[in-house]
PDB file of N, CA, C and O in Angstrom:
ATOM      1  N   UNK A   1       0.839  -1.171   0.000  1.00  0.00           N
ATOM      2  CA  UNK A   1       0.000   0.000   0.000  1.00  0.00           C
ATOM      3  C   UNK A   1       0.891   1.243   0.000  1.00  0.00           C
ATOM      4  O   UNK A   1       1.826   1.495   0.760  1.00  0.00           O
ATOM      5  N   UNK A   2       0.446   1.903  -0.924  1.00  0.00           N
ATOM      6  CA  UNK A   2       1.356   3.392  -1.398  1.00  0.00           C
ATOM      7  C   UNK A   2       0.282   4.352  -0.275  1.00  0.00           C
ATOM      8  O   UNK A   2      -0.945   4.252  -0.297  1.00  0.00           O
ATOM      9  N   UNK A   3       1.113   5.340   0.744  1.00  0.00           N
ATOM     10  CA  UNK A   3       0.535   6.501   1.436  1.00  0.00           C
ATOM     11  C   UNK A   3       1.470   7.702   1.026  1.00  0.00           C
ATOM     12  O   UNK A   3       2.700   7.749   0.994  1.00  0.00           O
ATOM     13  N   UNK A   4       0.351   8.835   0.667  1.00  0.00           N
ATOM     14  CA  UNK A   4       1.258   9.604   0.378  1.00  0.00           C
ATOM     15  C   UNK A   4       1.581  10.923   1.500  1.00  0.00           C
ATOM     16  O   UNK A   4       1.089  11.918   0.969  1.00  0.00           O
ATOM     17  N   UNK A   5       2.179  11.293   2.766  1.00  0.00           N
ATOM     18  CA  UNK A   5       2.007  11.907   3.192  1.00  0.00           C
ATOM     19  C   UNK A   5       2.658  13.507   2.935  1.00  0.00           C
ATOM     20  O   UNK A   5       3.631  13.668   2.197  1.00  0.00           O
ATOM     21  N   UNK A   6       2.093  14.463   3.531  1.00  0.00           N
ATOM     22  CA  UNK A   6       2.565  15.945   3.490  1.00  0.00           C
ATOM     23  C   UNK A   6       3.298  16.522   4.535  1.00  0.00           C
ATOM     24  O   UNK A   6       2.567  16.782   5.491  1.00  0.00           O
ATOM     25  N   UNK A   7       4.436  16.809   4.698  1.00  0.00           N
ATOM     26  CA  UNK A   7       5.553  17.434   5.719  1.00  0.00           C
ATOM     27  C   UNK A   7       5.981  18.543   5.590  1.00  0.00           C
ATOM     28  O   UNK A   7       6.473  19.030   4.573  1.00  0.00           O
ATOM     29  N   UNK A   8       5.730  19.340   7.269  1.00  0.00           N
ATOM     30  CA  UNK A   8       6.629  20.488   7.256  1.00  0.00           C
ATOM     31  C   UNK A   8       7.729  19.889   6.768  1.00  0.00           C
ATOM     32  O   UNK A   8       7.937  18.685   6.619  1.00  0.00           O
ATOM     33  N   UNK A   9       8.949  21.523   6.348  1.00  0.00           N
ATOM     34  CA  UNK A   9      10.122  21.102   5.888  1.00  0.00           C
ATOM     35  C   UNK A   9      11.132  20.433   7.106  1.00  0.00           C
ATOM     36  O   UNK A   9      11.860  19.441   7.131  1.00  0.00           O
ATOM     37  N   UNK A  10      10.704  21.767   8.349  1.00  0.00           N
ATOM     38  CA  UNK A  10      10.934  20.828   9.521  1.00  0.00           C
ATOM     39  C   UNK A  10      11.077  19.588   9.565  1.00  0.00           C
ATOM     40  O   UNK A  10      12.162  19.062   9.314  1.00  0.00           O
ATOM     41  N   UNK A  11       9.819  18.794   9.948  1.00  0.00           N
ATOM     42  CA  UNK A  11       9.361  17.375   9.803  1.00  0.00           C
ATOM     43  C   UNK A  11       9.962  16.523   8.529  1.00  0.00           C
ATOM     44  O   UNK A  11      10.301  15.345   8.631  1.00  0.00           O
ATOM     45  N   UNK A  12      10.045  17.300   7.296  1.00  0.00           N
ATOM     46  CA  UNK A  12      11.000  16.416   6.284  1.00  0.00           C
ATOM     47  C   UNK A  12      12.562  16.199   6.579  1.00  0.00           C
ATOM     48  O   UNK A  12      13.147  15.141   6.351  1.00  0.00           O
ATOM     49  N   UNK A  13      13.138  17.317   7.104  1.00  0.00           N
ATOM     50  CA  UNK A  13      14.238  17.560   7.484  1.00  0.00           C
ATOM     51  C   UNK A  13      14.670  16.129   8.400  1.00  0.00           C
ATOM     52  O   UNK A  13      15.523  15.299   8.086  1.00  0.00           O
ATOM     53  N   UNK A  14      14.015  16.135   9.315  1.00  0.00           N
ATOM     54  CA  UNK A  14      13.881  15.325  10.916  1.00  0.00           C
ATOM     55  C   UNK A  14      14.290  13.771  10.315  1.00  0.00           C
ATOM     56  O   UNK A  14      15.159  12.981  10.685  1.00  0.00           O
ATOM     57  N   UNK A  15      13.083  13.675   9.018  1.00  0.00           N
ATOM     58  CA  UNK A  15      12.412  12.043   8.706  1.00  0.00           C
ATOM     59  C   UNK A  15      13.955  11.894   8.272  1.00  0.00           C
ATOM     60  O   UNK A  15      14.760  11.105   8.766  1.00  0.00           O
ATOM     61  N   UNK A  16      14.298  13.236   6.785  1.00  0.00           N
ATOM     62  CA  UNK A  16      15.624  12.637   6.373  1.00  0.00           C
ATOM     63  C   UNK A  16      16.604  12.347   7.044  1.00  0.00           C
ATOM     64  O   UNK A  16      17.403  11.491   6.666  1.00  0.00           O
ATOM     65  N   UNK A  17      16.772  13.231   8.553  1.00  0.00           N
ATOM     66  CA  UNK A  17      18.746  13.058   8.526  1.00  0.00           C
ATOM     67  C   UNK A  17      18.286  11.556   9.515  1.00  0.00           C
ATOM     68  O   UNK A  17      19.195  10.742   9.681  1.00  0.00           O
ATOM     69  N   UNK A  18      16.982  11.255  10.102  1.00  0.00           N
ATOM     70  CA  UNK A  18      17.325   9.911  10.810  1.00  0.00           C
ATOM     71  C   UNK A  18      17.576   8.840   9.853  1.00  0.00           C
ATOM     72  O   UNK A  18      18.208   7.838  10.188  1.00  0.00           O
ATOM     73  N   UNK A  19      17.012   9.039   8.432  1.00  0.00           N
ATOM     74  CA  UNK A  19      17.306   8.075   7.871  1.00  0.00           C
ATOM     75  C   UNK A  19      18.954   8.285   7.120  1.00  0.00           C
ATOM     76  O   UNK A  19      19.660   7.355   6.731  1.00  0.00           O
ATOM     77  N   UNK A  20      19.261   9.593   7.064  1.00  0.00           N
ATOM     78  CA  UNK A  20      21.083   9.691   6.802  1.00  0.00           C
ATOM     79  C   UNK A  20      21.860   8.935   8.062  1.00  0.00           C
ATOM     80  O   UNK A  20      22.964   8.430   7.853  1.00  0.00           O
ATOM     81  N   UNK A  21      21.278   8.877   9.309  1.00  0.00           N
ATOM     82  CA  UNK A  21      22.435   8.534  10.501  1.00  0.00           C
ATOM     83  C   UNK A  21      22.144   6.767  10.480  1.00  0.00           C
ATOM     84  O   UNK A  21      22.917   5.969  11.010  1.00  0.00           O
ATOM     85  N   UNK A  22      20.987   6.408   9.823  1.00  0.00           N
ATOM     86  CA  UNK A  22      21.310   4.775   9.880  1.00  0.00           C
ATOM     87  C   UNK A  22      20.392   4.490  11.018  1.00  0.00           C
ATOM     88  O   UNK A  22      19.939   3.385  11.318  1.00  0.00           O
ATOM     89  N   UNK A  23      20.213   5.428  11.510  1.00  0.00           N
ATOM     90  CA  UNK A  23      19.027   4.703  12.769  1.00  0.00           C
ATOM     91  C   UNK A  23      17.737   4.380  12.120  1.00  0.00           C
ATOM     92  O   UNK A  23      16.849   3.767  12.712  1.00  0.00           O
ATOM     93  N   UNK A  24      17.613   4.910  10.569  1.00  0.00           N
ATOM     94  CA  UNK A  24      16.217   3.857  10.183  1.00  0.00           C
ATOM     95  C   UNK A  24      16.944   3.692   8.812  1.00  0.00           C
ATOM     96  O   UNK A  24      17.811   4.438   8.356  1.00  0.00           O
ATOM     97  N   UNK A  25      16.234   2.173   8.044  1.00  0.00           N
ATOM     98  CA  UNK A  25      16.783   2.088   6.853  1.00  0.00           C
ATOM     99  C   UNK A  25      15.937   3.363   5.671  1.00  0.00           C
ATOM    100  O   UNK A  25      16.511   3.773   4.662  1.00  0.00           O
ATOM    101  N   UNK A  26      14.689   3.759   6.037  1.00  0.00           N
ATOM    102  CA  UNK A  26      14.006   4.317   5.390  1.00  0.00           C
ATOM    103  C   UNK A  26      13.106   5.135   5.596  1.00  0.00           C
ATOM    104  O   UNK A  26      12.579   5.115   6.708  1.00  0.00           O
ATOM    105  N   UNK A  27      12.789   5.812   4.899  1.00  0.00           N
ATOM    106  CA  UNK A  27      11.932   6.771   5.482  1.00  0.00           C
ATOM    107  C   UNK A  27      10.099   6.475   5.917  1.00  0.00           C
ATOM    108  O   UNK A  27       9.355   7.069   6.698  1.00  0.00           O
ATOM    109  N   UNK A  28       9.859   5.199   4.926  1.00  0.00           N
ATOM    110  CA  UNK A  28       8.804   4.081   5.556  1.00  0.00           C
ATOM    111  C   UNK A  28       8.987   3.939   7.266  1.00  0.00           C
ATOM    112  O   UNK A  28       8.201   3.995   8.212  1.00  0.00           O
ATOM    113  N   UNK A  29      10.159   3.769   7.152  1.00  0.00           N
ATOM    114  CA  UNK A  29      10.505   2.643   8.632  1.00  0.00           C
ATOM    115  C   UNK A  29      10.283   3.731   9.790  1.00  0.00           C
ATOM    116  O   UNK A  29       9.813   3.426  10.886  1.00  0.00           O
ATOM    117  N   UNK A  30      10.761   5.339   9.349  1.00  0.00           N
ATOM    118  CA  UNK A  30      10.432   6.315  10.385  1.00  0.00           C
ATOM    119  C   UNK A  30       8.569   6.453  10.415  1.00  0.00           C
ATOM    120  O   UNK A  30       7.781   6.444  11.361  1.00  0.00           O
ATOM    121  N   UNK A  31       8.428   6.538   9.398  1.00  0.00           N
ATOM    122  CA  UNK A  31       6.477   6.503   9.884  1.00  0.00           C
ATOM    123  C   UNK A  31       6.043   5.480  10.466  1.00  0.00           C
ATOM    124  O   UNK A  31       5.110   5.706  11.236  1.00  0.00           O
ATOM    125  N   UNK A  32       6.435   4.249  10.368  1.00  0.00           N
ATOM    126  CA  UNK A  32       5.999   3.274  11.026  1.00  0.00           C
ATOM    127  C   UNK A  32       6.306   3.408  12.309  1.00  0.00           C
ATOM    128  O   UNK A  32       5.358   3.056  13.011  1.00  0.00           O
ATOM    129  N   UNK A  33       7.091   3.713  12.824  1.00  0.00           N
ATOM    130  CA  UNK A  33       8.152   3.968  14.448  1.00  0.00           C
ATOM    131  C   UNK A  33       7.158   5.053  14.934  1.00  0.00           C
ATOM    132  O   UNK A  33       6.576   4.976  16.016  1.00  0.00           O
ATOM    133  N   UNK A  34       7.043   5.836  14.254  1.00  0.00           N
ATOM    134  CA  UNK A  34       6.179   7.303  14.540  1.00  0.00           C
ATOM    135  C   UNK A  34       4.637   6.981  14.737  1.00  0.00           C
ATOM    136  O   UNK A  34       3.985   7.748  15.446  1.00  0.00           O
ATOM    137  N   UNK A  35       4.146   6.110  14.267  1.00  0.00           N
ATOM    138  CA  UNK A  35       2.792   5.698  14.207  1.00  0.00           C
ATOM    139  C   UNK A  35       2.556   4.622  15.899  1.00  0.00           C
ATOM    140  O   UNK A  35       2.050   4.859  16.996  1.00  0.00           O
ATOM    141  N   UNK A  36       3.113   3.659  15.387  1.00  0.00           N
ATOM    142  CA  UNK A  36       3.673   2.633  17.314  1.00  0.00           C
ATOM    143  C   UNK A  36       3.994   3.131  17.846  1.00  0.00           C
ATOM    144  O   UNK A  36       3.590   2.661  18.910  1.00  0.00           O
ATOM    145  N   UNK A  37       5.103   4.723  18.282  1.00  0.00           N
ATOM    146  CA  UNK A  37       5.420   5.898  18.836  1.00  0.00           C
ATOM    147  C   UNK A  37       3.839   6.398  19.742  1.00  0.00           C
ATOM    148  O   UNK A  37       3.668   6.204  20.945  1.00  0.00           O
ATOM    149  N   UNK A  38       2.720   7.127  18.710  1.00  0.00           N
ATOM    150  CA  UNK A  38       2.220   7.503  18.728  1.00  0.00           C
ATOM    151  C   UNK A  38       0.608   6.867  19.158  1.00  0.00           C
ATOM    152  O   UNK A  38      -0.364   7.559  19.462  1.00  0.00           O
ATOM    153  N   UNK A  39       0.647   5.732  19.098  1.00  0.00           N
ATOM    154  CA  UNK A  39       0.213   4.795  19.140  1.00  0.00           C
ATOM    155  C   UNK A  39      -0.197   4.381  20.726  1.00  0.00           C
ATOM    156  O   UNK A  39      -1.299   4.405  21.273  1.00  0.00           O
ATOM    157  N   UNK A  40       0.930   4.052  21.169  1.00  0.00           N
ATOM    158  CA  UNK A  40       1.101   3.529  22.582  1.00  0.00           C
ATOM    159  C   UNK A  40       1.336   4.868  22.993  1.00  0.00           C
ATOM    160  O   UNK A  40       0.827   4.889  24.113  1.00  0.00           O
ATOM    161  N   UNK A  41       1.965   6.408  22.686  1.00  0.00           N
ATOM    162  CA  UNK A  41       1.381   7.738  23.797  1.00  0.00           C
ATOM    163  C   UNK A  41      -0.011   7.424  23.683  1.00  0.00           C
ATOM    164  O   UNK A  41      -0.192   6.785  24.720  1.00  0.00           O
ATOM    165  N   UNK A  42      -1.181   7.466  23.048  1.00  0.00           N
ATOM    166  CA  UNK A  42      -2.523   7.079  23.068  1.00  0.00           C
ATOM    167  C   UNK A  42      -2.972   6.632  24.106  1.00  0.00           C
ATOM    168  O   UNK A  42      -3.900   7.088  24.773  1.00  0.00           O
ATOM    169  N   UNK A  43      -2.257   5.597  24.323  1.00  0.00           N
ATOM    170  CA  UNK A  43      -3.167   4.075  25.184  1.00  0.00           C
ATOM    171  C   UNK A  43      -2.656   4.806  26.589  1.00  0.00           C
ATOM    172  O   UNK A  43      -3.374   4.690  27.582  1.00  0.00           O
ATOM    173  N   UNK A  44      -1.584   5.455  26.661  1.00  0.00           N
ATOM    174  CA  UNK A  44      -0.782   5.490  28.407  1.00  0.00           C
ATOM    175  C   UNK A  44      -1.870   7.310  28.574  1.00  0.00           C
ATOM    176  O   UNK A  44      -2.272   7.787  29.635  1.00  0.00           O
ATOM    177  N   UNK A  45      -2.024   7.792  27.446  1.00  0.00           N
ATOM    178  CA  UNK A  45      -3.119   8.913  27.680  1.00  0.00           C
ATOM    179  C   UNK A  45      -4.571   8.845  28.253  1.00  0.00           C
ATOM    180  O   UNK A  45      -5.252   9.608  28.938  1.00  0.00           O
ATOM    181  N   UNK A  46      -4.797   7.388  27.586  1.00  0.00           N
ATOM    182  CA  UNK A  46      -6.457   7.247  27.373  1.00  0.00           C
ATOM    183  C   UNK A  46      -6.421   6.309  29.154  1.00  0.00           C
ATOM    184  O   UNK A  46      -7.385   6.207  29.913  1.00  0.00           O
ATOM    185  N   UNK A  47      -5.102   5.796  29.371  1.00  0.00           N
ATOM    186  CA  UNK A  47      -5.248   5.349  30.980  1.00  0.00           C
ATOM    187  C   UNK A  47      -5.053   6.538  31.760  1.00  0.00           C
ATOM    188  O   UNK A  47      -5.731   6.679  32.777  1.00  0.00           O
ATOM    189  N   UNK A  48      -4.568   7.047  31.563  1.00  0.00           N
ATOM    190  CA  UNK A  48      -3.886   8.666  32.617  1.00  0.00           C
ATOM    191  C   UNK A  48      -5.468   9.362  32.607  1.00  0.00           C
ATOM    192  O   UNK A  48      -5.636   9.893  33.704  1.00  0.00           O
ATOM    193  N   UNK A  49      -6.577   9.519  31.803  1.00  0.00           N
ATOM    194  CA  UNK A  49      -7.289  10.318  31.821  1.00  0.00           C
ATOM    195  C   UNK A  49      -8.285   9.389  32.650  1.00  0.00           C
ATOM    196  O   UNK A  49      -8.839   9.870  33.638  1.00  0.00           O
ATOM    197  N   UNK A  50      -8.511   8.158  32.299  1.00  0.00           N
ATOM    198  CA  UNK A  50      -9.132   7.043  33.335  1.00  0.00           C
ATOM    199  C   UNK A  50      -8.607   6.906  34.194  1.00  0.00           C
ATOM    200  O   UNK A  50      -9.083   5.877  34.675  1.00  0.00           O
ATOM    201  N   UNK A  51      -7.734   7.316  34.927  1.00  0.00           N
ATOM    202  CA  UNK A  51      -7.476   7.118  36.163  1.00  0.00           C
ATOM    203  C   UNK A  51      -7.654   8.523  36.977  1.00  0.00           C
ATOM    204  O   UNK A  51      -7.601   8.525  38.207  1.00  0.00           O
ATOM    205  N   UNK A  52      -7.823   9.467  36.384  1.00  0.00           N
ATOM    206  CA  UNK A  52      -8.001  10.985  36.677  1.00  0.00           C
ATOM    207  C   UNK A  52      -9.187  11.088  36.903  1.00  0.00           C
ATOM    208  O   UNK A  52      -9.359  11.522  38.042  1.00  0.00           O
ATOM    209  N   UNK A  53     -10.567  10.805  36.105  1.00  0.00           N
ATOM    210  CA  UNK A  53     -11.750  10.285  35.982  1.00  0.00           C
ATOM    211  C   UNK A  53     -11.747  10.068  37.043  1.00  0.00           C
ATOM    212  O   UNK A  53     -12.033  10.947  37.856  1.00  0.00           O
ATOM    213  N   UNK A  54     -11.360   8.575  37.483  1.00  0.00           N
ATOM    214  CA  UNK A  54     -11.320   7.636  38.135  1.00  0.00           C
ATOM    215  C   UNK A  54     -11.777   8.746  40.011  1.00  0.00           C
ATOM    216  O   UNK A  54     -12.811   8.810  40.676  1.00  0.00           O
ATOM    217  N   UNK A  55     -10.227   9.466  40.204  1.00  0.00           N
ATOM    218  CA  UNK A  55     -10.369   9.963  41.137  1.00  0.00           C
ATOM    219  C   UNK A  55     -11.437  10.925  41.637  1.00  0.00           C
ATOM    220  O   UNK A  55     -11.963  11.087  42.738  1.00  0.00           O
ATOM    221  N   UNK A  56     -11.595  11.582  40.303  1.00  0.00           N
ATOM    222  CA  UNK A  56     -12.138  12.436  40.334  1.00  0.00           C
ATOM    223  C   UNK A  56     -13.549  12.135  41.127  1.00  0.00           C
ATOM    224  O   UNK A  56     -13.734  12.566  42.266  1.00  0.00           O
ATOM    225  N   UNK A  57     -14.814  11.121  40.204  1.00  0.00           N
ATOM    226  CA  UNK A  57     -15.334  10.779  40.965  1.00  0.00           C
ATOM    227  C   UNK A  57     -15.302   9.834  42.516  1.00  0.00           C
ATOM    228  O   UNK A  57     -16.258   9.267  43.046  1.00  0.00           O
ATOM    229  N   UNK A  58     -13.802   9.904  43.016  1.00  0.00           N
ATOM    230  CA  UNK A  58     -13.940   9.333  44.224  1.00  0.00           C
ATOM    231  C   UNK A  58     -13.698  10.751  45.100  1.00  0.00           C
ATOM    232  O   UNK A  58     -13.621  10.724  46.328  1.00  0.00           O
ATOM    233  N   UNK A  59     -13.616  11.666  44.524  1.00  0.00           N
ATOM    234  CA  UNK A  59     -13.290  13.208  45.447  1.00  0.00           C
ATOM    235  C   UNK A  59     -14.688  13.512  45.572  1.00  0.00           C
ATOM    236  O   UNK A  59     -15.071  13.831  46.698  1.00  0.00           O
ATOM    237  N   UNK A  60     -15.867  13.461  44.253  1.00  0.00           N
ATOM    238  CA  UNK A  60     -17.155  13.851  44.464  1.00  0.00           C
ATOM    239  C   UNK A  60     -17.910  12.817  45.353  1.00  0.00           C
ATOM    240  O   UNK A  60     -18.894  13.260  45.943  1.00  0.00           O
ATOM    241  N   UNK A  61     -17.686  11.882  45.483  1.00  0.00           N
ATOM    242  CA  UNK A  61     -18.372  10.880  46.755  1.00  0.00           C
ATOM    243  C   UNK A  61     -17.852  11.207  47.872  1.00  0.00           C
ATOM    244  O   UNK A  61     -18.521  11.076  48.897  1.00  0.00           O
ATOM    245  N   UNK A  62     -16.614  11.678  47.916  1.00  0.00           N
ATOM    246  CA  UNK A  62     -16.110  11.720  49.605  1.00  0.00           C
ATOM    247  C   UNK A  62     -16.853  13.338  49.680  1.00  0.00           C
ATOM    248  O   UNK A  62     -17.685  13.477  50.576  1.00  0.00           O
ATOM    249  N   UNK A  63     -16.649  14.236  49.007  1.00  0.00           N
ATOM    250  CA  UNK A  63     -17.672  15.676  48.934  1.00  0.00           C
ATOM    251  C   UNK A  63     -18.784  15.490  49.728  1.00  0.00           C
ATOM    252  O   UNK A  63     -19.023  16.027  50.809  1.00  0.00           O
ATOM    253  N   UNK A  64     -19.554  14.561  49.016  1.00  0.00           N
ATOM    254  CA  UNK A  64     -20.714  14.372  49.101  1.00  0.00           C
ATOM    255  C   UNK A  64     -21.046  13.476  50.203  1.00  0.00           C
ATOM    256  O   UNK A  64     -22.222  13.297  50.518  1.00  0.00           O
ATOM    257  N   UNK A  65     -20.057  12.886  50.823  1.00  0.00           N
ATOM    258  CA  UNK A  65     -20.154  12.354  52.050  1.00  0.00           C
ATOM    259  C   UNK A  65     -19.768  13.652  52.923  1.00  0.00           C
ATOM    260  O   UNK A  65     -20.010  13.654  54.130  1.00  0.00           O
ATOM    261  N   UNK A  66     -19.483  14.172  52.624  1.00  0.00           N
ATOM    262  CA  UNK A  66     -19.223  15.714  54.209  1.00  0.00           C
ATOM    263  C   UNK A  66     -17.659  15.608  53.974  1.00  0.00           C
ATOM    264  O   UNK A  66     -17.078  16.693  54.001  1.00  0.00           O
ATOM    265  N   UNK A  67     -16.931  14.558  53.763  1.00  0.00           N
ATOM    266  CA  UNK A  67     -15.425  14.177  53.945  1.00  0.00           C
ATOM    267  C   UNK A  67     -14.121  15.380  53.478  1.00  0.00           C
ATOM    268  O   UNK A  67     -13.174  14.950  52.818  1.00  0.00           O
ATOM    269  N   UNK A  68     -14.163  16.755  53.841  1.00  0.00           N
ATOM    270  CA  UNK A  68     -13.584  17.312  52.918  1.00  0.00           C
ATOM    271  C   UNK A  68     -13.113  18.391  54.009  1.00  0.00           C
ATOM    272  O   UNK A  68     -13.745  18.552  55.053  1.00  0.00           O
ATOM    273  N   UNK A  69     -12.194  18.970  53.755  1.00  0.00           N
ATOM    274  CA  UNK A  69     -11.940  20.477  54.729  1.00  0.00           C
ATOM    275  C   UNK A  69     -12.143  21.765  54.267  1.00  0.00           C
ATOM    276  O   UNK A  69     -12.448  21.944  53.088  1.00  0.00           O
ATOM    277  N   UNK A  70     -12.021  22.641  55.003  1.00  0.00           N
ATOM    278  CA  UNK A  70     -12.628  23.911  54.487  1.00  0.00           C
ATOM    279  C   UNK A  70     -10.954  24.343  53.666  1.00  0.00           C
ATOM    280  O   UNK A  70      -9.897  23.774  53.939  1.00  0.00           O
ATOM    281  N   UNK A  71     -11.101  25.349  52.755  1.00  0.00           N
ATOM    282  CA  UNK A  71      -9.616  25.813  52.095  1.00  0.00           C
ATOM    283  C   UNK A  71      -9.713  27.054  52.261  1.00  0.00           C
ATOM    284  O   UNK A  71     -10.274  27.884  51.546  1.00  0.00           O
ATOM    285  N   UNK A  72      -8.852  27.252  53.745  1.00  0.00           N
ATOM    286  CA  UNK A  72      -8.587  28.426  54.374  1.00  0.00           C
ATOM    287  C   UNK A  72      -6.878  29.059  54.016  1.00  0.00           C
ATOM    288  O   UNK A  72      -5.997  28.430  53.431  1.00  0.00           O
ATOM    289  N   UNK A  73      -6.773  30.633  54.638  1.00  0.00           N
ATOM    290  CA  UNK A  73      -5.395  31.323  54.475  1.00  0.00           C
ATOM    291  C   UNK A  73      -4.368  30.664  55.187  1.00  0.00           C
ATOM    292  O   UNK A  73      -3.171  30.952  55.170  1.00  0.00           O
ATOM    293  N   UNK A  74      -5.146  29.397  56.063  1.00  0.00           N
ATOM    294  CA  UNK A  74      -3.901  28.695  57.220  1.00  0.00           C
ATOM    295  C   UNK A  74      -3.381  27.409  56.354  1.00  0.00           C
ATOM    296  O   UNK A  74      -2.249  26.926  56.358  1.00  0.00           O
ATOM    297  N   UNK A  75      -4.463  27.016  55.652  1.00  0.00           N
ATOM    298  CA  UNK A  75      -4.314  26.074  54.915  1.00  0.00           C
ATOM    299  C   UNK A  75      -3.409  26.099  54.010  1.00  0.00           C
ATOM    300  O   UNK A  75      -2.724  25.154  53.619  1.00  0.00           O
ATOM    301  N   UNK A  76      -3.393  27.356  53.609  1.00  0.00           N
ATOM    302  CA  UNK A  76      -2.227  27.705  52.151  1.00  0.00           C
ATOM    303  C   UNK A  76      -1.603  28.092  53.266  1.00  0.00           C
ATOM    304  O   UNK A  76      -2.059  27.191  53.970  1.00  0.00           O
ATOM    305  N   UNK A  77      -0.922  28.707  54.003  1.00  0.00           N
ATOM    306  CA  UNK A  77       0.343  28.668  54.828  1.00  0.00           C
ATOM    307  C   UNK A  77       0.979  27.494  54.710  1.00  0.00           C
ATOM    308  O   UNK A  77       2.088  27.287  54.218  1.00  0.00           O
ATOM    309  N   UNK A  78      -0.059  26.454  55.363  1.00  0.00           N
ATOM    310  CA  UNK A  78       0.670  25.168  55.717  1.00  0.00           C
ATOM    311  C   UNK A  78       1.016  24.256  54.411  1.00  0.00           C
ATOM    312  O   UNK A  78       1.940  23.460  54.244  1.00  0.00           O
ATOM    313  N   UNK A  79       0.422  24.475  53.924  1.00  0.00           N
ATOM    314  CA  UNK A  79       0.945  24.156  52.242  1.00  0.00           C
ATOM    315  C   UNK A  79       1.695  24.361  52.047  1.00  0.00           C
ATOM    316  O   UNK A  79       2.362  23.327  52.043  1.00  0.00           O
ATOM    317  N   UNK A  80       2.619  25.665  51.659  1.00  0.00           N
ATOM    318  CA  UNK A  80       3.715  26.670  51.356  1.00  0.00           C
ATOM    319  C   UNK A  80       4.695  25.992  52.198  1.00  0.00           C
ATOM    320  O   UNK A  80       5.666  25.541  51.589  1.00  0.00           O
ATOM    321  N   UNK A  81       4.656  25.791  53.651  1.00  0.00           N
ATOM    322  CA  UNK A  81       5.478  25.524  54.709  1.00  0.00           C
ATOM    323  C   UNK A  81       5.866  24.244  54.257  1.00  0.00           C
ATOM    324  O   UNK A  81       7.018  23.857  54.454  1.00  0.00           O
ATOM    325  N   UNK A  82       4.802  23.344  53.509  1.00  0.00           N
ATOM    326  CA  UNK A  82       5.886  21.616  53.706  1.00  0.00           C
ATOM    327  C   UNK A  82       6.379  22.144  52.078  1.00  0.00           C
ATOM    328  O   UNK A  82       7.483  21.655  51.837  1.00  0.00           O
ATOM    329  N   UNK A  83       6.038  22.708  51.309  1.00  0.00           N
ATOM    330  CA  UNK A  83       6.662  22.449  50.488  1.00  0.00           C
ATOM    331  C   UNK A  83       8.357  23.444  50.207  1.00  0.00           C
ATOM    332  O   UNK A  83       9.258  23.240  49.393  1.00  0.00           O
ATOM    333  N   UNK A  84       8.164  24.772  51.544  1.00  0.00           N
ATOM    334  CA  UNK A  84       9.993  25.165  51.467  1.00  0.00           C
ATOM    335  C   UNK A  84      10.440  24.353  52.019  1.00  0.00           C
ATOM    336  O   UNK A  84      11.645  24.223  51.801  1.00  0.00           O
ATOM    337  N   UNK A  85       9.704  23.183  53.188  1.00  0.00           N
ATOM    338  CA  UNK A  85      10.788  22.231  53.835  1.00  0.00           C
ATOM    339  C   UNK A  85      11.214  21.072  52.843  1.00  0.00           C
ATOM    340  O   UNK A  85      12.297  20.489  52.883  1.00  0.00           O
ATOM    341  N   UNK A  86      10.205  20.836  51.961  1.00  0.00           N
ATOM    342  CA  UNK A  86      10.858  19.960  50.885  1.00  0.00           C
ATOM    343  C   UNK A  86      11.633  20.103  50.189  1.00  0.00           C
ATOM    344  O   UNK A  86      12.512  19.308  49.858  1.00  0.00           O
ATOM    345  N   UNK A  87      11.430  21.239  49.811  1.00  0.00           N
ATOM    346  CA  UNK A  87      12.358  22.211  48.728  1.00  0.00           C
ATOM    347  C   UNK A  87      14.045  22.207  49.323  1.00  0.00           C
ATOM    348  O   UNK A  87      15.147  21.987  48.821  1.00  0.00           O
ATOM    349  N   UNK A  88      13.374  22.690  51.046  1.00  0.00           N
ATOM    350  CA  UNK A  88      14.929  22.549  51.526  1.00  0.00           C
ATOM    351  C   UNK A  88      15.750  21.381  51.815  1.00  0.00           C
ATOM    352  O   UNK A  88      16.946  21.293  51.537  1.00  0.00           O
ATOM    353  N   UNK A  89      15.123  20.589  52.323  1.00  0.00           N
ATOM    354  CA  UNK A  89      15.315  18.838  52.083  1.00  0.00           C
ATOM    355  C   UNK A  89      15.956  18.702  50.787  1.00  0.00           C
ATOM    356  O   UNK A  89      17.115  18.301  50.885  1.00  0.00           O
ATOM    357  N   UNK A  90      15.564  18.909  49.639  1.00  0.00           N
ATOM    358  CA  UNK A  90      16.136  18.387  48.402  1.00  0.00           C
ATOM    359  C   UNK A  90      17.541  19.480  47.867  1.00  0.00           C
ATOM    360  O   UNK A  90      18.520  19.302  47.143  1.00  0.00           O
ATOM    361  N   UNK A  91      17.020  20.609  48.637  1.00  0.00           N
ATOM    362  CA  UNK A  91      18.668  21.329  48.255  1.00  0.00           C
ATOM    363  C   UNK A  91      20.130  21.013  49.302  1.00  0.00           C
ATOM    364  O   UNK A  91      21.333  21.066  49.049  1.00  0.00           O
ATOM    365  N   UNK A  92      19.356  20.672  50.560  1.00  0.00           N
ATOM    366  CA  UNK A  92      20.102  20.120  51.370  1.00  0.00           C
ATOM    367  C   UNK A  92      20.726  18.723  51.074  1.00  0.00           C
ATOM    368  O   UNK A  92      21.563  18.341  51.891  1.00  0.00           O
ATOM    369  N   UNK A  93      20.397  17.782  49.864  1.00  0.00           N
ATOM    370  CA  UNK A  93      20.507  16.407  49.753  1.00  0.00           C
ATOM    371  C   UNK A  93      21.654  16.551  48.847  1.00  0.00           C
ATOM    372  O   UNK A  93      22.209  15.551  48.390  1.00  0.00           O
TER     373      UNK A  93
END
C-alpha cells in the first residue's frame, strides 16, 4: 500500500537526517516507528485520563459524604510551609 504523506520542511528535514544517521533504513521505517510511537502515547493517555476520571469521581463521593476540609489562608500557609521544607530537604541532599 502506497501513502502519500505531506511534511513540514521541519518534519521532512527530521524524517531525512534519521534516515542519513542509519538509525532507520528508510523513510517508511520512520512513519511506522512514529505511528507505534504515537500509538502507545494514546493508550498510556487514554489510561492517565481514566485514572483521573477515576479519582475524580472518588473526590465527588467523599464531597458528598461531608469528607472534605474547608480551604482556608492557614491552609495555604501550611501548604507553602511543607513544600519550602521539601524544597529545603532536596537542596540540602
Amino acid at each position: 500500500m502506497t501513502v502519500t504523506v505531506s511534511l513540514t520542511p521541519q518534519l521532512e528535514e527530521e524524517l531525512n537526517e534519521r534516515v542519513r544517521s542509519g538509525q532507520y533504513a528508510s523513510a517508511s521505517e520512520v512513519m511506522r516507528e512514529a505511528l507505534r510511537v504515537l500509538s502507545h502515547y494514546e493508550r498510556i493517555r487514554e489510561a492517565q485520563i481514566a485514572k483521573l476520571e477515576n479519582e475524580i469521581l472518588i473526590g465527588v463521593k467523599q464531597f458528598e459524604r461531608g469528607e472534605y476540609s474547608e480551604f482556608t489562608e492557614k491552609t495555604m500557609d501550611e501548604i507553602r510551609a511543607r513544600g519550602m521544607e521539601r524544597l529545603k530537604k532536596r537542596q540540602d541532599a
